[in-house]
N, C-alpha and C positions, 0 to 999 in steps of 0.2 A: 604563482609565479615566483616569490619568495624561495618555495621551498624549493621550485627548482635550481634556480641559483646556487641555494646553500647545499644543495647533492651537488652539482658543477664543482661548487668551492670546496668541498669535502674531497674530492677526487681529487682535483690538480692539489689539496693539501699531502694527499697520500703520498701520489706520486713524487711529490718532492721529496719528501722524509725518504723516499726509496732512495732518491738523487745523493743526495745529504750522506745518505748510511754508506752507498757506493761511496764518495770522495772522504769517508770518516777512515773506511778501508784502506783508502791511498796514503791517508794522513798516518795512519797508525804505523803502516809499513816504511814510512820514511821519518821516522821519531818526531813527526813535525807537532811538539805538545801543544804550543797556542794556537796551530789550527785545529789539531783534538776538540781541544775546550771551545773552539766557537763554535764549531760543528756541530756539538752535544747540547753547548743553549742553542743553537738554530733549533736543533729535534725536538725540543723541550718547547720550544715555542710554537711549532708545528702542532704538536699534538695534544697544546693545552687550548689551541684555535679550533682543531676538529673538537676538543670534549666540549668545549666553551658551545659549538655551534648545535652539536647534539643537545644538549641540557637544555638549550632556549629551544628546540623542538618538544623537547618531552614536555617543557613547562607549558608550550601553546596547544600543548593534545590535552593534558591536564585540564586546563582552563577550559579548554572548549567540553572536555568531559562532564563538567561542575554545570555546565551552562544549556547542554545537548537538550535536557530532559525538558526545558522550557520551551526550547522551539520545535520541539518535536510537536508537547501539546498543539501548539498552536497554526500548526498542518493540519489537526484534524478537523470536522465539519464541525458547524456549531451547534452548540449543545452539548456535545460529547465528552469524554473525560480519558486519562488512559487508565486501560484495566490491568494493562502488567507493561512494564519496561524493564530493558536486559541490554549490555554490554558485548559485542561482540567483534571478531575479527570477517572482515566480509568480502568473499572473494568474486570479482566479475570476471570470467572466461574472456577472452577476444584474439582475434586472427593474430594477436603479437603477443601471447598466452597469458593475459588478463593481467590485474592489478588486484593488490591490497589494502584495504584502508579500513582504519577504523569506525565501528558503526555503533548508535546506537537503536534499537527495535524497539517500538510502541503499538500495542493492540489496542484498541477503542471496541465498541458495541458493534462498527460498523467497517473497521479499515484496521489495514496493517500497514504501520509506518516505518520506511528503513532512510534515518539520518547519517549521511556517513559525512567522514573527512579524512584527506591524505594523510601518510604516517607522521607529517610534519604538524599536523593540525593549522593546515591552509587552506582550503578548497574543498568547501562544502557540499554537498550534493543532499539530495531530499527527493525518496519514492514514497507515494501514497496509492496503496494498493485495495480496492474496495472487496468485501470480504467477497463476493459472487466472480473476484476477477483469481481469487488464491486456490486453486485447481488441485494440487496433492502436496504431501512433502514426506518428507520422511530420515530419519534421525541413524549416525552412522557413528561408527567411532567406539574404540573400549579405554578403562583408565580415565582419567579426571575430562579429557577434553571432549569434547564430540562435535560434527558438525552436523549440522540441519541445513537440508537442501530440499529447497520451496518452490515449487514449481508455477506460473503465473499464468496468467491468461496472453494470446501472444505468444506462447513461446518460449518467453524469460525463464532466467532462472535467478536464484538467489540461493547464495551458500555462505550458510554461516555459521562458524566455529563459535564456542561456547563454552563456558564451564559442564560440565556434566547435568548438574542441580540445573541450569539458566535452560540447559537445552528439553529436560525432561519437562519442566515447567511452561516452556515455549512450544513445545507438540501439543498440549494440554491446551492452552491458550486458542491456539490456531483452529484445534477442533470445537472449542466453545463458539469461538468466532462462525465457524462454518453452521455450526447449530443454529445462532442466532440468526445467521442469513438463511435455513431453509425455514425455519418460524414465520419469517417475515414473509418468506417467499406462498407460504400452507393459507398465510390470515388473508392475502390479499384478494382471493377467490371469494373468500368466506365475506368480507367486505363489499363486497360488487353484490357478490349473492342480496344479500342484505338492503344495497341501496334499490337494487333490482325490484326484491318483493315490496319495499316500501312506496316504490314510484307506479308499481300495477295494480296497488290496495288502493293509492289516492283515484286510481281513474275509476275503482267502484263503487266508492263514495261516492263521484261526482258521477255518478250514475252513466256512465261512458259502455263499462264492463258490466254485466250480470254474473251471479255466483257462476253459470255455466262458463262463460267467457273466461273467468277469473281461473277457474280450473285449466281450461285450454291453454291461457298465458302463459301461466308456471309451467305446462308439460312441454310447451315448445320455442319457449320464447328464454328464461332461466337458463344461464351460462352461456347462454349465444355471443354471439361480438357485441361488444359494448353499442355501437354504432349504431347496430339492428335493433336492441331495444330501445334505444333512445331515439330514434327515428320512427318505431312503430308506435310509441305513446304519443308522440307529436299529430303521427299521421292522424291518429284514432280520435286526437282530440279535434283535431280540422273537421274532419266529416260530422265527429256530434254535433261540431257548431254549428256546417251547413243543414245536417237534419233540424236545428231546433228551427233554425229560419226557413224551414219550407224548402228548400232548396231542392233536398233529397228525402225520399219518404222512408218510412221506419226501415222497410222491406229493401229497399236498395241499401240502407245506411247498413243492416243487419249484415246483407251479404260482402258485402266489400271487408266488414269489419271481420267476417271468418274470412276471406282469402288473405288480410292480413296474418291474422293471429295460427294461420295452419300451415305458413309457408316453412 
C-alpha cells in the first residue's frame, strides 16, 4: 500500500514540475527574475522529493534482498536445506498484461521456491512448487541476460529473467530436482515390493502359506493394490484360525485359501 502511494506521489510530483516548467516559460518571457528564481528552487525541490522517494525504495528492495534468502529457507518442508538460490526479475502475465517484481528462487531436494516483492520492496508474495508439480521449462535469451520460463502444474507459468551464468545454473538445478522426484517416484514400488514379500514370508512361518502357496502368492498377489494384499493376509489368517479350532476342516480351509490367492 506504501508503495502505491509513493508511485501516486511520484506522479502528481512530475506532473507539477511539468506545471512549474510551463509558468518558468511565462516567467522568463516577462523578465519577471524573482519569479525565475522561485520557480527554479520550487523544481529543485520537486525533484530532490521524487529522488529522496526513489532512493528509500531502492534501500527497502536492498534490505529485503539481504533478508529474502532466510525466509525463503524457511518455506521449505522440514528437514530440507536449499541447494541453489538466484536473483531474478519475475514476470506474471494477466488480462491487464502482467506485473514485475523482484524475486528471489530457491530449489531444495524436494520444491522450487519463488519469493518475490514489488519493485518498491513492499508486498511480499511466496510460491512453493513441489518438484512433481514443475512440468518443463526452458531458457531463452542471447548476451548477458536470459529468461527461464517454467511451466507448473495447473497451467501457471513463471518467467524469470536472470544473469546468463544464474540462468544456465538454474536449468541445471531444475533438472536435478526432476531427477530427484522420479528416484523417489522408481523406490516407491521397490518399497511396497518389499513390505509385500516380507508380510507373505511371515504367513509361511506361521505356517498359514506352504512353499506351494508361497509361489502362488508372489505370481499373483506382488504389485496388486496395496488394499488386495493386505486384505488377502488378513483373510488368510482368519480362516487358519478357524481351521485350527475345528471350525473348518484342512480340505475346506485348503480350498478357500487357493480361490483367495488365484484371484
Amino acid at each position: 500500500m506504501m508503495a502505491r502511494y509513493e508511485n501516486a506521489g511520484c506522479g502528481c510530483a512530475l506532473l507539477l514540475a511539468v506545471l512549474v516548467l510551463a509558468s518558468l516559460g511565462q516567467a522568463l518571457e516577462r523578465n519577471d527574475w524573482s519569479a525565475v528564481t522561485a520557480l527554479v528552487v520550487l523544481i529543485g525541490v520537486i525533484l530532490a522529493a521524487v529522488g529522496g522517494s526513489r532512493w528509500l525504495s531502492r534501500r527497502r528492495l536492498n534490505a529485503w534482498l539481504e533478508t529474502a534468502p532466510a525466509r525463503l529457507a524457511a518455506e521449505l518442508p522440514e528437514g530440507e536445506s536449499v541447494e541453489w538460490c538466484g536473483v531474478a526479475l519475475l514476470h506474471r502475465p494477466s488480462p491487464k498484461g502482467g506485473s514485475v517484481s523482484h524475486a528471489v528462487v530457491g530449489i531444495s531436494q524436494s520444491c522450487l521456491v519463488v519469493l518475490s516483492v514489488d519493485a518498491y520492496g513492499s508486498n511480499e508474495y511466496v510460491s512453493v512448487h513441489h518438484a512433481e508439480g514443475v512440468v518443463s521449462w526452458k531458457r531463452e535469451g542471447a548476451g548477458e541476460g536470459m529468461v527461464v520460463t517454467v511451466d507448473l502444474a495447473g497451467g501457471r507459468t513463471e518467467a524469470l529473467a536472470m544473469k546468463r551464468e544464474d540462468a544456465v545454473e538454474f536449468t541445471k538445478q531444475l533438472s536435478l530436482l526432476r531427477d530427484r522426484a522420479n528416484r523417489r517416484a522408481e523406490r516407491v514400488p521397490t518399497e511396497r515390493l518389499a513390505e509385500e514379500l516380507a508380510e507373505l514370508q511371515e504367513l509361511v512361518k506361521r505356517g498359514v502359506l506352504t512353499a506351494e502357496d508361497w509361489e502362488t502368492a508372489k505370481r499373483n498377489l506382488l504389485g496388486a493394490p496395496r488394499d488386495r494384499v493386505a486384505e488377502c493376509a488378513a483373510s488368510l489368517e482368519q480362516l487358519h484360525a478357524l481351521m485350527k479350532r475345528g471350525v473348518l476342516s484342512e480340505a475346506e480351509f485348503n480350498m478357500k485359501k487357493w480361490d483367495l490367492l488365484s484371484r
